[in-house]
HTML snippet that shows the backbone in 3Dmol.js (N, CA, C, O; Angstrom):
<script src="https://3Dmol.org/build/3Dmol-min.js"></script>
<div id="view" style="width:600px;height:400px;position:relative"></div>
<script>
const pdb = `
ATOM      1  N   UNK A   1      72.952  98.206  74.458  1.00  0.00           N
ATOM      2  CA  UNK A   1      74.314  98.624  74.702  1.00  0.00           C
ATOM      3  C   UNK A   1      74.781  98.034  76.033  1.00  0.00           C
ATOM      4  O   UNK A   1      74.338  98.305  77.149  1.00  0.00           O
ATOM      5  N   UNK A   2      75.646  97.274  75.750  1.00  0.00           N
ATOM      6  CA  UNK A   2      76.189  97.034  77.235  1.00  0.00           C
ATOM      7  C   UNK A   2      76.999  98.151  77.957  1.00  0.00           C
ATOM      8  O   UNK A   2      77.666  99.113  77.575  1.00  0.00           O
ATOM      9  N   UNK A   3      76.645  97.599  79.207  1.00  0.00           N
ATOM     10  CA  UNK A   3      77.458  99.085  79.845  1.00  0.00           C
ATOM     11  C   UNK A   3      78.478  98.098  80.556  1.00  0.00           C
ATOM     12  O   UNK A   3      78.131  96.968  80.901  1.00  0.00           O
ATOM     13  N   UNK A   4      80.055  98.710  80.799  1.00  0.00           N
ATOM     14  CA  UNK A   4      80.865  98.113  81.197  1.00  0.00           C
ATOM     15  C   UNK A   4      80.679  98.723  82.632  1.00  0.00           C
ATOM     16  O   UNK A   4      79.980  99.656  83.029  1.00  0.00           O
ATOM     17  N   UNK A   5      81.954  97.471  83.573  1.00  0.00           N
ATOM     18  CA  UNK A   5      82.210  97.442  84.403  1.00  0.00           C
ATOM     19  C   UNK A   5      83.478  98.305  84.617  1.00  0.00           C
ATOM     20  O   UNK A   5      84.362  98.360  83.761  1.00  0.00           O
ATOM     21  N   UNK A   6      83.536  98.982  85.799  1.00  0.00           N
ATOM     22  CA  UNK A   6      84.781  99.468  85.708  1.00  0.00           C
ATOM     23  C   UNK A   6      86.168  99.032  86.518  1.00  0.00           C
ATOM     24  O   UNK A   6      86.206  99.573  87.623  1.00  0.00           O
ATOM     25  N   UNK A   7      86.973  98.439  86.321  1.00  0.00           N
ATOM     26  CA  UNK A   7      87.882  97.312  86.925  1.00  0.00           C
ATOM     27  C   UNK A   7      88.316  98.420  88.119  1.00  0.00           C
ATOM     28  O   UNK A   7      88.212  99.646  88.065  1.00  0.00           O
ATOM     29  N   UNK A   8      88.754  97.718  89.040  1.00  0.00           N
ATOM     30  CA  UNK A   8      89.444  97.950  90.280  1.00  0.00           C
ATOM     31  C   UNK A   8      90.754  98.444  90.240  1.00  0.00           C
ATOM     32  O   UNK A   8      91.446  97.514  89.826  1.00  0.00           O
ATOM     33  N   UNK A   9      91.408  99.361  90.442  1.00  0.00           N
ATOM     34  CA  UNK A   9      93.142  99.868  90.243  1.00  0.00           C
ATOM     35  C   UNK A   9      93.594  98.332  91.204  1.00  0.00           C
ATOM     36  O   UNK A   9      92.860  97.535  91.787  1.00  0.00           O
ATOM     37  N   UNK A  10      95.142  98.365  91.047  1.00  0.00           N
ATOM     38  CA  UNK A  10      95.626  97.110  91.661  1.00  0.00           C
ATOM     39  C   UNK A  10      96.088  97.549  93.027  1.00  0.00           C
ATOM     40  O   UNK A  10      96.721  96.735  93.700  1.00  0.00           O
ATOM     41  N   UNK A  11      95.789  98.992  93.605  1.00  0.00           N
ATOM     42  CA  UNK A  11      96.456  99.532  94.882  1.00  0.00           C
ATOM     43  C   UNK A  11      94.691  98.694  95.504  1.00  0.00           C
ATOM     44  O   UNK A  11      94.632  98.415  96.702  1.00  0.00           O
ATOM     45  N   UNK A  12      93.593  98.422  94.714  1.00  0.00           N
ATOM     46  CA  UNK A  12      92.310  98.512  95.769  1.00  0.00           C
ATOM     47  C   UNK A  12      92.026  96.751  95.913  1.00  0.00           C
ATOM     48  O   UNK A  12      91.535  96.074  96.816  1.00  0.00           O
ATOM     49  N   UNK A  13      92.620  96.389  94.492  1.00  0.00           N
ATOM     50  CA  UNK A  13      92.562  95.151  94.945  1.00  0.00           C
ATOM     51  C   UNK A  13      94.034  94.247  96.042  1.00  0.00           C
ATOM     52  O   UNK A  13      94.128  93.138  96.569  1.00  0.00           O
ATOM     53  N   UNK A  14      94.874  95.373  95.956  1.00  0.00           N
ATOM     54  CA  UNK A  14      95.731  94.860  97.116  1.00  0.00           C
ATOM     55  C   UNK A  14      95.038  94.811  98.656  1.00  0.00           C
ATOM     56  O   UNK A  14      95.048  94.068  99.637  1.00  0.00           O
ATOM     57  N   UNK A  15      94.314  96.336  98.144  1.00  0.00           N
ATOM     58  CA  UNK A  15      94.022  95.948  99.700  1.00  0.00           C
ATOM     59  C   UNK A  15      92.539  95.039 100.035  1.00  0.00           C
ATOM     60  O   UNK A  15      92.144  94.706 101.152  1.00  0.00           O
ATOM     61  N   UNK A  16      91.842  94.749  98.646  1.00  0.00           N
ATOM     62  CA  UNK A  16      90.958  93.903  99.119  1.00  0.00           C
ATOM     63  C   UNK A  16      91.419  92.094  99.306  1.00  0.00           C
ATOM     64  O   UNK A  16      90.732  91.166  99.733  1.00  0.00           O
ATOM     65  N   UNK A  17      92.554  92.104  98.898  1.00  0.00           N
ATOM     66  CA  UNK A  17      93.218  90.955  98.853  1.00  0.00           C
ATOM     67  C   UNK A  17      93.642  90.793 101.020  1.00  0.00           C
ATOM     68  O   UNK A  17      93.204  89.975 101.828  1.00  0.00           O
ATOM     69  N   UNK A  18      94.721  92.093 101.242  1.00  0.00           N
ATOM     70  CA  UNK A  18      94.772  91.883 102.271  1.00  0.00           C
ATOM     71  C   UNK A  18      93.205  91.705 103.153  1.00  0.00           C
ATOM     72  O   UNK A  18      93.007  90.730 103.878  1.00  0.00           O
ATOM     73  N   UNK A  19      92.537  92.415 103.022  1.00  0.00           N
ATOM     74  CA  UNK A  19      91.150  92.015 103.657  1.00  0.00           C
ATOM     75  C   UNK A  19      90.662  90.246 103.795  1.00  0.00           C
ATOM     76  O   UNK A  19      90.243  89.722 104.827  1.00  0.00           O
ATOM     77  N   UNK A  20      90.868  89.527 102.389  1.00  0.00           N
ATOM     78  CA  UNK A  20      90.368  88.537 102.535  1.00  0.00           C
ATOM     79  C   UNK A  20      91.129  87.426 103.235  1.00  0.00           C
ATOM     80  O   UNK A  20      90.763  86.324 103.643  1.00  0.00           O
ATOM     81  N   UNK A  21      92.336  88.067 103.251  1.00  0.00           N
ATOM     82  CA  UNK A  21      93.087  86.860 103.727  1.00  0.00           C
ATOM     83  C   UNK A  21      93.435  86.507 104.460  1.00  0.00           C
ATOM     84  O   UNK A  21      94.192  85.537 104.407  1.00  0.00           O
ATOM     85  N   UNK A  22      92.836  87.499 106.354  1.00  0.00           N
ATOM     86  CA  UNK A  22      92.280  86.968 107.021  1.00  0.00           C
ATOM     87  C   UNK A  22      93.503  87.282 108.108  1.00  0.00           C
ATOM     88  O   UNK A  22      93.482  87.129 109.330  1.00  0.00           O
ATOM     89  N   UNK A  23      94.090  87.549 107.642  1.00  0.00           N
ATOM     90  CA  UNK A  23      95.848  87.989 108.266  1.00  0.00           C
ATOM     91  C   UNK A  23      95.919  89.234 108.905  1.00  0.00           C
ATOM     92  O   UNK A  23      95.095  90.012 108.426  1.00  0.00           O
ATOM     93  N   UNK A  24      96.792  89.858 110.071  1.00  0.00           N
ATOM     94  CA  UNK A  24      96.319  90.964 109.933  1.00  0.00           C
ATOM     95  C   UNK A  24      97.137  91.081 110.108  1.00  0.00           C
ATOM     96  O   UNK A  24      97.994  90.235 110.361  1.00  0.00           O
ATOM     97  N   UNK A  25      97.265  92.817 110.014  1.00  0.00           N
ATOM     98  CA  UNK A  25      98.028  93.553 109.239  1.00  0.00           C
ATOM     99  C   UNK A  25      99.909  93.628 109.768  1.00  0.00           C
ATOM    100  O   UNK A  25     100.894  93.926 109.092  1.00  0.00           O
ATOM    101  N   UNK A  26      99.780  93.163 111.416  1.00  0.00           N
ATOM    102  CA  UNK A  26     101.156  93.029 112.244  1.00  0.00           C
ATOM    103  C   UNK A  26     101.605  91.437 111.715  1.00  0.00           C
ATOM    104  O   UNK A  26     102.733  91.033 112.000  1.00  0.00           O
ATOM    105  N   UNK A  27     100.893  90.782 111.126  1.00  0.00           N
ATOM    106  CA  UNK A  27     101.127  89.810 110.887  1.00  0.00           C
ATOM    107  C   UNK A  27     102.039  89.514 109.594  1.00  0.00           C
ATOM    108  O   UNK A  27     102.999  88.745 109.632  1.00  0.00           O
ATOM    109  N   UNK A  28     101.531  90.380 108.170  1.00  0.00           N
ATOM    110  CA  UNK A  28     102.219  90.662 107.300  1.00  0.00           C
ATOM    111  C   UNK A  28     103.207  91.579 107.288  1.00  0.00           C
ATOM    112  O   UNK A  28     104.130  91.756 106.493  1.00  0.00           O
ATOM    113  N   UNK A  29     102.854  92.207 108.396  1.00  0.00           N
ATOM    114  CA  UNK A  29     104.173  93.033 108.336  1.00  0.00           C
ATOM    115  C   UNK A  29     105.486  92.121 108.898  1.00  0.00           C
ATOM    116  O   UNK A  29     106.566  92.095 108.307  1.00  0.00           O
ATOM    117  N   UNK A  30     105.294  91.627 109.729  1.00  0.00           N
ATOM    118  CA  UNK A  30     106.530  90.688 110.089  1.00  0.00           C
ATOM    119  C   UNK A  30     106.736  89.602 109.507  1.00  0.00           C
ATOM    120  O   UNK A  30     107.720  88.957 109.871  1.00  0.00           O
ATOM    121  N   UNK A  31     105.716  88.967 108.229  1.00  0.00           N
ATOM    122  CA  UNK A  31     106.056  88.207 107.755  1.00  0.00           C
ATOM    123  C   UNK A  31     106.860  88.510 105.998  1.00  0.00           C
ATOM    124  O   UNK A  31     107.466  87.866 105.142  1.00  0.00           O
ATOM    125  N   UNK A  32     106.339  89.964 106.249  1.00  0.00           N
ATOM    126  CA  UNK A  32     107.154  90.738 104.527  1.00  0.00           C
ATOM    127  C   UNK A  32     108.341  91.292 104.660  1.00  0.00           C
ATOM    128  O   UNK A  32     109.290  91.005 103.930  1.00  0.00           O
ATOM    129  N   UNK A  33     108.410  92.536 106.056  1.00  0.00           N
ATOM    130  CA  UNK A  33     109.803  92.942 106.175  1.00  0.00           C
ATOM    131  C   UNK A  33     109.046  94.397 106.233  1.00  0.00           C
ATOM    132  O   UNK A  33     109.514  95.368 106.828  1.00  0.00           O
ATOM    133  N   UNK A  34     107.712  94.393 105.468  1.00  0.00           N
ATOM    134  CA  UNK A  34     107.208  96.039 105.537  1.00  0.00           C
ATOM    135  C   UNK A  34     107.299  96.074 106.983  1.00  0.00           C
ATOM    136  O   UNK A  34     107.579  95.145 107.740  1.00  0.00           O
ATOM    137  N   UNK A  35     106.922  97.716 107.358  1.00  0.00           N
ATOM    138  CA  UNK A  35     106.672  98.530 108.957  1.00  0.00           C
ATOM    139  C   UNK A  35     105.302  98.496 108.764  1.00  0.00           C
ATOM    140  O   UNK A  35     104.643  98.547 107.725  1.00  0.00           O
ATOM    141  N   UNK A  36     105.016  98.414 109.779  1.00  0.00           N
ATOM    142  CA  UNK A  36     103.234  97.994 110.050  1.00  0.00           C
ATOM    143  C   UNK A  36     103.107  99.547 109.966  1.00  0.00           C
ATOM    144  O   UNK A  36     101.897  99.706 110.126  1.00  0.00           O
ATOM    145  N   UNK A  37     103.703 100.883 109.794  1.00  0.00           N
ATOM    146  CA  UNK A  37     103.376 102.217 109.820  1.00  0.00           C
ATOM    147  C   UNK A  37     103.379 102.441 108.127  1.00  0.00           C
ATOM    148  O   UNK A  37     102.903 103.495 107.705  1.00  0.00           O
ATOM    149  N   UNK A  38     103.996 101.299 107.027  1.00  0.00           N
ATOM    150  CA  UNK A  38     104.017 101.747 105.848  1.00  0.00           C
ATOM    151  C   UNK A  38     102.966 100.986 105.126  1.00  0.00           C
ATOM    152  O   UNK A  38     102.219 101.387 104.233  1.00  0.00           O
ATOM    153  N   UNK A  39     103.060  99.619 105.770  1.00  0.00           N
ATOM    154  CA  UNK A  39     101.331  99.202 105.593  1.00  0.00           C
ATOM    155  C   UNK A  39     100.259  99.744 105.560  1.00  0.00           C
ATOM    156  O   UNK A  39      99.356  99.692 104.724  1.00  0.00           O
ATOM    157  N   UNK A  40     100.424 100.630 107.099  1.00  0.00           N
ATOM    158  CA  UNK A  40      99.188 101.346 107.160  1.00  0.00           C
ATOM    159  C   UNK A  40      98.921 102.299 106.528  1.00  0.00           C
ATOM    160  O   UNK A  40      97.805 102.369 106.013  1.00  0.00           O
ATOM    161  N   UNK A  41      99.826 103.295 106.373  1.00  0.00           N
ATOM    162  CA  UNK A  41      99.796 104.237 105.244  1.00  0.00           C
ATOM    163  C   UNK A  41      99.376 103.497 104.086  1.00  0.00           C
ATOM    164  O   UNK A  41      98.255 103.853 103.724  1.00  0.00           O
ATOM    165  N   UNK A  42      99.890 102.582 103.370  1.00  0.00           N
ATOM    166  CA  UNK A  42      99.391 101.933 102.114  1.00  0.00           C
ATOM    167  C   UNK A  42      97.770 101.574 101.948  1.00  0.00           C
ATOM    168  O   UNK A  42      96.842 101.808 101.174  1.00  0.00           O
ATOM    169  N   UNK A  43      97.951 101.089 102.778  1.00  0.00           N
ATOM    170  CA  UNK A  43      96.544 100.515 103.406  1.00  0.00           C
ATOM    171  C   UNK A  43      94.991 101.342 103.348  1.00  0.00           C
ATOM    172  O   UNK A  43      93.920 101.000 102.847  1.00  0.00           O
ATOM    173  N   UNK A  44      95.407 102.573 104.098  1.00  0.00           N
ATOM    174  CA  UNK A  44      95.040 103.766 103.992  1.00  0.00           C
ATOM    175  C   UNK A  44      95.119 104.691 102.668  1.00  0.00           C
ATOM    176  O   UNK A  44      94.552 105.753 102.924  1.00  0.00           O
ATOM    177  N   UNK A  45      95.565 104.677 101.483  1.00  0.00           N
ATOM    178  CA  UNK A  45      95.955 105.060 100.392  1.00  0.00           C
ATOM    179  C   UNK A  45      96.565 106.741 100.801  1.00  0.00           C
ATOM    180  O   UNK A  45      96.038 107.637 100.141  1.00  0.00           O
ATOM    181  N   UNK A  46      97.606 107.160 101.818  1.00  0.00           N
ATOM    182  CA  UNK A  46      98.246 107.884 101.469  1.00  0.00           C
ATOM    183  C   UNK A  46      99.853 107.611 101.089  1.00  0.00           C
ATOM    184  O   UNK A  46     100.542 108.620 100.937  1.00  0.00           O
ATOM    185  N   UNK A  47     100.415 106.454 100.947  1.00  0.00           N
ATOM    186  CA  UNK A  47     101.462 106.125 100.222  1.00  0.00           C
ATOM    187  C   UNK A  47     101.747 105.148  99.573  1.00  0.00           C
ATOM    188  O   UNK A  47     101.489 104.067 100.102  1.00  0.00           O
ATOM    189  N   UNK A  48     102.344 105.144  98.276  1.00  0.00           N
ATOM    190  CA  UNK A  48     102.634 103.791  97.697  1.00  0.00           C
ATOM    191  C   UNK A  48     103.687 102.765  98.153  1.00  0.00           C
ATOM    192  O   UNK A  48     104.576 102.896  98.993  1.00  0.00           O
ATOM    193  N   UNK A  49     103.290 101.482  97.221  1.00  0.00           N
ATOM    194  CA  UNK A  49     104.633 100.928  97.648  1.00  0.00           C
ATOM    195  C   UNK A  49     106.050 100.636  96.881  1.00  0.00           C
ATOM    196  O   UNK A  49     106.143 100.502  95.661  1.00  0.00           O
ATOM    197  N   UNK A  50     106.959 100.573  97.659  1.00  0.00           N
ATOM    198  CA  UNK A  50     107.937 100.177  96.388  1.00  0.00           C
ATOM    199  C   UNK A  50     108.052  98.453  96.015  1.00  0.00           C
ATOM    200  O   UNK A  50     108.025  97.396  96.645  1.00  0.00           O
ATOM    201  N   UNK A  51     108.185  98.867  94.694  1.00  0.00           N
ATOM    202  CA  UNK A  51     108.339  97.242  94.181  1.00  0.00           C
ATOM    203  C   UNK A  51     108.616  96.085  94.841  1.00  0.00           C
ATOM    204  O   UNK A  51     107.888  95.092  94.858  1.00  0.00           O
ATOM    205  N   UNK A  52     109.914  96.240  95.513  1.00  0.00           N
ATOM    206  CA  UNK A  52     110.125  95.176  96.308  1.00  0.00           C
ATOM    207  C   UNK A  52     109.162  94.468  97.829  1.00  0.00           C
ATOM    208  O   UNK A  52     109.050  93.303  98.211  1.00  0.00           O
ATOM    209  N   UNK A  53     108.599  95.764  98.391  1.00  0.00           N
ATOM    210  CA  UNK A  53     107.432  95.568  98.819  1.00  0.00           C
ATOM    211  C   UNK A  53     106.305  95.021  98.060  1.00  0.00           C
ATOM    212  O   UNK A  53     105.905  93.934  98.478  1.00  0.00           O
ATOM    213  N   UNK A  54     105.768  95.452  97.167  1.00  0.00           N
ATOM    214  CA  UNK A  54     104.677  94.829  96.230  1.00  0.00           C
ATOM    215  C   UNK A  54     104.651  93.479  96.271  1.00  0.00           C
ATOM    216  O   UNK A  54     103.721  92.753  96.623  1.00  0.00           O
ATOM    217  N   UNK A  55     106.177  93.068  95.730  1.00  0.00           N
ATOM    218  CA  UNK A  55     107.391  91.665  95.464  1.00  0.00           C
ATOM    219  C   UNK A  55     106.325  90.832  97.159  1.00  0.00           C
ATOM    220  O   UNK A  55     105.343  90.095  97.250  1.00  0.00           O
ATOM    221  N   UNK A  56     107.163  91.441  98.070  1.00  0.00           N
ATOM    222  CA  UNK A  56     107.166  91.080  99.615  1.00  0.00           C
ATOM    223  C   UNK A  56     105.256  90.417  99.596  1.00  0.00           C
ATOM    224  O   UNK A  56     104.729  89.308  99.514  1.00  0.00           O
ATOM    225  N   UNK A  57     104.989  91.202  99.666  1.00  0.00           N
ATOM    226  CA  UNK A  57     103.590  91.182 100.027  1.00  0.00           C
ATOM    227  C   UNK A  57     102.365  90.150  99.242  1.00  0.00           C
ATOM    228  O   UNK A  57     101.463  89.557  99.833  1.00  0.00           O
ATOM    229  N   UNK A  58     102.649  90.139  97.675  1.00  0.00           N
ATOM    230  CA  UNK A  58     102.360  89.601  96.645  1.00  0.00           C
ATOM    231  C   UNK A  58     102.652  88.168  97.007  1.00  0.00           C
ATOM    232  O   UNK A  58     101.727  87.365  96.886  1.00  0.00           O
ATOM    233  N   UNK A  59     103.737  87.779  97.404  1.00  0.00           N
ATOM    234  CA  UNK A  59     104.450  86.453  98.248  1.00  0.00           C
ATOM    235  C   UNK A  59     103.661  85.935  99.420  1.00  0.00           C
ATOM    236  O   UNK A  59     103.262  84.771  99.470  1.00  0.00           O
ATOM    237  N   UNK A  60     103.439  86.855 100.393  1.00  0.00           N
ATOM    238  CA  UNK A  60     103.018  86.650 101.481  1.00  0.00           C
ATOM    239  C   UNK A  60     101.230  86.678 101.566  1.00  0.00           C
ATOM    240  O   UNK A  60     100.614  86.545 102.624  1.00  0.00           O
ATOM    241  N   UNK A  61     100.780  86.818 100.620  1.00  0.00           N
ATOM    242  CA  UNK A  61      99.300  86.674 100.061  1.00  0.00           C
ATOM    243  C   UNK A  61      99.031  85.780  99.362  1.00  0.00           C
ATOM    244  O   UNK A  61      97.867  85.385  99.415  1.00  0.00           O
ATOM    245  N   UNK A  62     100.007  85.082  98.406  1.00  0.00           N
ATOM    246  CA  UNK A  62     100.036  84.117  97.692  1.00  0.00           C
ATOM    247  C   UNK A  62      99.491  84.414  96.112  1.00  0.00           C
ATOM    248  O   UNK A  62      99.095  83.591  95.287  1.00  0.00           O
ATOM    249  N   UNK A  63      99.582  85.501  96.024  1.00  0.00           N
ATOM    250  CA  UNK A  63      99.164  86.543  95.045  1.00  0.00           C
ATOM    251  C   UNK A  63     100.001  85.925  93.718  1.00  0.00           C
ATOM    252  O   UNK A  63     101.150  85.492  93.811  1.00  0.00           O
ATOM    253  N   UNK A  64      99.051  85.968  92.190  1.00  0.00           N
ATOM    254  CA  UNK A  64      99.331  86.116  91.181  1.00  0.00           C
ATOM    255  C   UNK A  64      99.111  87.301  90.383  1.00  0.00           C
ATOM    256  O   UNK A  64      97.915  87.516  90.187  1.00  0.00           O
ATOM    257  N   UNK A  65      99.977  88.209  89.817  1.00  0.00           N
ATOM    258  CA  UNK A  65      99.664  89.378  89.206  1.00  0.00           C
ATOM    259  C   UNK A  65      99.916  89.427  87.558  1.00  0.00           C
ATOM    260  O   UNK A  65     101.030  89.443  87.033  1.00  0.00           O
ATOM    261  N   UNK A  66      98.659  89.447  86.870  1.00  0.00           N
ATOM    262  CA  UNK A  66      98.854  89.619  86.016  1.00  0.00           C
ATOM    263  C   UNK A  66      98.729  91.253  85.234  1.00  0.00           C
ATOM    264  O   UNK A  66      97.763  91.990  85.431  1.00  0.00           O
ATOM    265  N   UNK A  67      99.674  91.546  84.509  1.00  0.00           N
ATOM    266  CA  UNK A  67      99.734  92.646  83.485  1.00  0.00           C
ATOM    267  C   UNK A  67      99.148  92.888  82.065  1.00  0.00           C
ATOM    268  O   UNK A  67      99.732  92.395  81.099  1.00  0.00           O
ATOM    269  N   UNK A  68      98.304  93.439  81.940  1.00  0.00           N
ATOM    270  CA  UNK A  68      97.662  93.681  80.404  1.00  0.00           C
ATOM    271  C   UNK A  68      97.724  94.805  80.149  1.00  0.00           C
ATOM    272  O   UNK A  68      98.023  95.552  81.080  1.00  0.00           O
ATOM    273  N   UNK A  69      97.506  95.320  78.986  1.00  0.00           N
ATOM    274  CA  UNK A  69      96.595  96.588  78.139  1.00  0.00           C
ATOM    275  C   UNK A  69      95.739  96.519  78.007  1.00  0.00           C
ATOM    276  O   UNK A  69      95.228  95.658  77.290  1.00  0.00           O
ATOM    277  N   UNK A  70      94.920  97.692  78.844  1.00  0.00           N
ATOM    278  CA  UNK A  70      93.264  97.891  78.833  1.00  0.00           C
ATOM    279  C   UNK A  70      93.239  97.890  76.767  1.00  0.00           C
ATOM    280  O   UNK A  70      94.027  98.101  75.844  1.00  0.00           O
ATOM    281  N   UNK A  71      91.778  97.501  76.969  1.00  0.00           N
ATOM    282  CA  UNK A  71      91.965  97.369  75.076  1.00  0.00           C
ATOM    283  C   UNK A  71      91.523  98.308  74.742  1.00  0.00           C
ATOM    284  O   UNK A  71      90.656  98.882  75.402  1.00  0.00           O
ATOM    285  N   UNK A  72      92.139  98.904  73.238  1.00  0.00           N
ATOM    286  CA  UNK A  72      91.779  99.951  72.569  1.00  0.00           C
ATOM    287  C   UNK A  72      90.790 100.845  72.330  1.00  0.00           C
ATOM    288  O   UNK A  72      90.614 100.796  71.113  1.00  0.00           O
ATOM    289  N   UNK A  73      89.817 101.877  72.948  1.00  0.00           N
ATOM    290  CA  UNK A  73      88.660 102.505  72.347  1.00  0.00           C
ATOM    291  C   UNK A  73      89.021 102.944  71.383  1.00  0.00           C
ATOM    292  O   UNK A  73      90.109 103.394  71.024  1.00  0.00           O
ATOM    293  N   UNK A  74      87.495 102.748  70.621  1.00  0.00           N
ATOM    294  CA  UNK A  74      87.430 103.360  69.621  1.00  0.00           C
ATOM    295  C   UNK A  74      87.056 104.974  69.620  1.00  0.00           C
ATOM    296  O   UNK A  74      86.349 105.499  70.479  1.00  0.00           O
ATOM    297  N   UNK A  75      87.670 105.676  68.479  1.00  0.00           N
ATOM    298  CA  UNK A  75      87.358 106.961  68.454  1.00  0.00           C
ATOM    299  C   UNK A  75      88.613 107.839  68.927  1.00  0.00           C
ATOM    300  O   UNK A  75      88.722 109.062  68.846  1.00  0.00           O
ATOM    301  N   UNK A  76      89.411 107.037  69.372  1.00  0.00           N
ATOM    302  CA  UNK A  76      90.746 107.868  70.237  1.00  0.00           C
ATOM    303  C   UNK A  76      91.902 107.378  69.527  1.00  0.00           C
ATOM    304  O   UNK A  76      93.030 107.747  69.855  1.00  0.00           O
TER     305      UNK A  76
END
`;
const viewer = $3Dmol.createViewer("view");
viewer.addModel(pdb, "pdb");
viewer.setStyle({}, {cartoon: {color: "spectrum"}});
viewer.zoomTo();
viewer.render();
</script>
C-alpha cells in the first residue's frame, strides 16, 4: 500500500517560497505595497491575505500558481 504524502496548504508554501528567496521581508514589503506589519502577521499565520496581495507578492517572488482538485476518494 502506498502511503501518500500530504501536500503543503498554499499559505505554507507561500511562506516557504518567501524563505527561499532570499529577500527579506522589508524588502518585499516595499517592493509589493504590503506593510511589513501584514507580512508579518501573514508570515506568522495569524492573518490572511487579500487577493490582491497574494496578486502583489506572487509577482514579486516570481511565483506560478497553479489550481487543481485534490482527486476523488474513494468511498465518499
Amino acid at each position: 500500500m502506498a502511503k501518500r504524502t500530504k501536500s503543503k496548504r498554499l499559505t505554507d508554501q507561500l511562506r516557504q517560497a518567501i524563505d527561499d528567496s532570499g529577500m527579506t521581508r522589508y524588502r518585499i514589503a516595499q517592493e509589493t505595497g504590503i506593510s511589513e506589519a501584514t507580512l508579518s502577521k501573514f508570515y506568522l499565520g495569524q492573518r490572511g491575505l487579500s487577493m490582491e496581495a497574494l496578486n502583489a507578492l506572487g509577482e514579486c517572488l516570481q511565483l506560478t500558481i497553479h489550481l487543481g482538485r485534490k482527486p476523488e476518494q474513494k468511498g465518499k
